[in-house]
N, C-alpha and C positions, 0 to 999 in steps of 0.2 A: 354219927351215932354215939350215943353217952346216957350211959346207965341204966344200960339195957341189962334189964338180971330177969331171966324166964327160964322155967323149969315145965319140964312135958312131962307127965306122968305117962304111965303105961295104958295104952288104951285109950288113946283118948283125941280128940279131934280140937288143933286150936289153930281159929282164922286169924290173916293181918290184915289190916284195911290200913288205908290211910294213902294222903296224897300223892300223887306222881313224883319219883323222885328221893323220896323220903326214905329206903333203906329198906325198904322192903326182900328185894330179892338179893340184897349185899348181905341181908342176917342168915337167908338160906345156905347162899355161896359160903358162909363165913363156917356152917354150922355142917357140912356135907365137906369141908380142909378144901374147897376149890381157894380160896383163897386163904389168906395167912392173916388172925387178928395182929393190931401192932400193940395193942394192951388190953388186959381184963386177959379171962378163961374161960373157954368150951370143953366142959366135960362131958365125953361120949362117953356113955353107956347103954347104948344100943348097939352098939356095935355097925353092922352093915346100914347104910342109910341108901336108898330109893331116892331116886331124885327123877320128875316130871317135870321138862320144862316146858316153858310158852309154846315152843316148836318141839313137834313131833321127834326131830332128831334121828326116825331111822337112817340106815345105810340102803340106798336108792339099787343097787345091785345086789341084794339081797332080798329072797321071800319076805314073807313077815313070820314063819315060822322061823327061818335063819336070823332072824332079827332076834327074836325073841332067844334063840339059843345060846347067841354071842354073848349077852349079859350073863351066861352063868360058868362056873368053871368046868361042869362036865356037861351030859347031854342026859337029861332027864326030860323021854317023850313024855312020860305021863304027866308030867306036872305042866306041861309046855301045853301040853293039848285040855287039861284042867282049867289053864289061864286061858287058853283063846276062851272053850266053853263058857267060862263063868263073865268073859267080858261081851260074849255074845256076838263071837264072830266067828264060827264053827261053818265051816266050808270056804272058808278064803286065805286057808293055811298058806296055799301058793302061790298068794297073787303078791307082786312086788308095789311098795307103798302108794306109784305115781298112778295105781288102777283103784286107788283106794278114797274113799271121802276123807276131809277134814276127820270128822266125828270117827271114822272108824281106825283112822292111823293114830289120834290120839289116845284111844282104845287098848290099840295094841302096842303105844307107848307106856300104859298103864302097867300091862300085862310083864312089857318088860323089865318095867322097875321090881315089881314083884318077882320075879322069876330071879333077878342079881340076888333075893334072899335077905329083903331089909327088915328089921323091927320099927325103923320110922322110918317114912317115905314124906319127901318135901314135893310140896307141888304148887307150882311158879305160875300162878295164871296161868293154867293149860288150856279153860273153856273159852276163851275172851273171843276169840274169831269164830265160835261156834253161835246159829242162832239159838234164842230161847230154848226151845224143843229138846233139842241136843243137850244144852247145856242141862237142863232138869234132868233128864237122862244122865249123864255122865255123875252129877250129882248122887246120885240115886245109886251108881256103882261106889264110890266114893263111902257111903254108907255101906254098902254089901260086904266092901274090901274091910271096914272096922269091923262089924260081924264075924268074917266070916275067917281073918286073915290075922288075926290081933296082933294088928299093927295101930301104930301111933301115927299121927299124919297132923303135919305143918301146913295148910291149905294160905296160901299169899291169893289173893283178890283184889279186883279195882267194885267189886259189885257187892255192897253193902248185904243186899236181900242173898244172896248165895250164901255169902258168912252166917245170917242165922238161920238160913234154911239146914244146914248143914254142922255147925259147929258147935261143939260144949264150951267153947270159949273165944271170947271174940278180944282182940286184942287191938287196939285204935293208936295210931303211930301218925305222931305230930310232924310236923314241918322240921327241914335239917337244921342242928343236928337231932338227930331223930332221938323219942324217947317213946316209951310208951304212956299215953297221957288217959287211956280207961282203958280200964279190963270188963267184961262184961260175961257172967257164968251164968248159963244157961241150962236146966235141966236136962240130964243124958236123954235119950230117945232114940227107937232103931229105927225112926223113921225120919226124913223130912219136913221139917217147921210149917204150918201154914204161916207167912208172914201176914196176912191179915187181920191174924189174932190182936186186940188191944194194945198188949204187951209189946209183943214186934212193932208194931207198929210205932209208938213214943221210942223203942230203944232205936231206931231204925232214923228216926227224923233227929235223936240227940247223936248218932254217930256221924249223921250228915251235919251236921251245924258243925263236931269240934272238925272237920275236914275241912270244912269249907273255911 
């Protein structure tokens, strides 16, 4: 990774694309202190950061309400039962992860990163084993959460078309060592991109060519 300089504004949604490999989720790690840069600097000014990763990560002997608890430092029901609500899993406070779908644990992975109380929340391919359907879905929460939650959000992706369904900025990361080789800003929106707009469509085949 070399010469990586990116700044997230408040509010705001920015995708990574770019090939297997290429440092995608080493920028997240690096940017949430799981790991230690060995040069350059990350300045946090967001303070709490939300981290979604690939896997769901609950604790298999806990509800998913206790799940959702443990990320915070006290026990605030309303806001625990606010999060199931608004991610739309209201009546399955009590069931433990292994009675739970894909789509609905990643759900209440969501829930719990919000709940730890982040200004920017990272999210590591979370949809990737979910089919289409779901994944437009969870999408679609992903937008609600900027709405509704003003948070800032790092969305990492292998799926070209999710980044501008979803994103104010698309961020395209070359082969190791990793740089970012296009930026691509995109009109804000409280909705979901039709990719089969024109537009989408040429930025969508030029994000694919510098991948490939």
């Amino acid at each position: 990774m070399t010469n990586i300089n990116l700044e997230i504004a408040g509010k705001e949604i920015v995708a990574i694309v770019g090939p297997s490999g290429c440092g995608k989720s080493t920028l997240l790690n690096l940017i949430a202190g799981l790991i230690k840069e060995d040069r350059g600097k990350i300045d946090n000014q967001a303070g709490k950061i939300g981290y979604v990763f690939q896997e769901d990560r609950l604790l298999p002997w806990l509800t998913v309400y206790e799940n959702i608890r443990v990320a915070g430092e006290k026990e605030d029901k309303d806001r625990i039962h606010e999060l199931i609500h608004k991610m739309k899993l209201k009546g399955f406070e009590h069931y433990y992860p292994a009675q739970l779908s894909g789509g609905m644990r990643q759900r209440y992975g969501i829930a719990r990163a919000l709940y730890y109380g982040s200004s920017l929340l990272l999210m590591d391919e979370p949809f990737r084993s979910l089919d289409y359907g779901l994944r437009l879905e969870m999408l679609k929460q992903v937008k609600e959460i900027w709405k509704t939650e003003y948070t800032s959000v790092i969305f990492v992706t292998h799926d070209i078309e999710e980044a501008l369904m979803v994103a104010d900025r698309v961020l395209v990361f070359g082969k190791r060592p990793s740089t970012i080789i296009k930026e691509v800003r995109l009109p804000q929106t409280e909705q979901l991109r039709m990719v089969e707009e024109e537009m989408l469509v040429k930025v969508k085949a030029e994000i694919r060519e510098l991948i490939a």
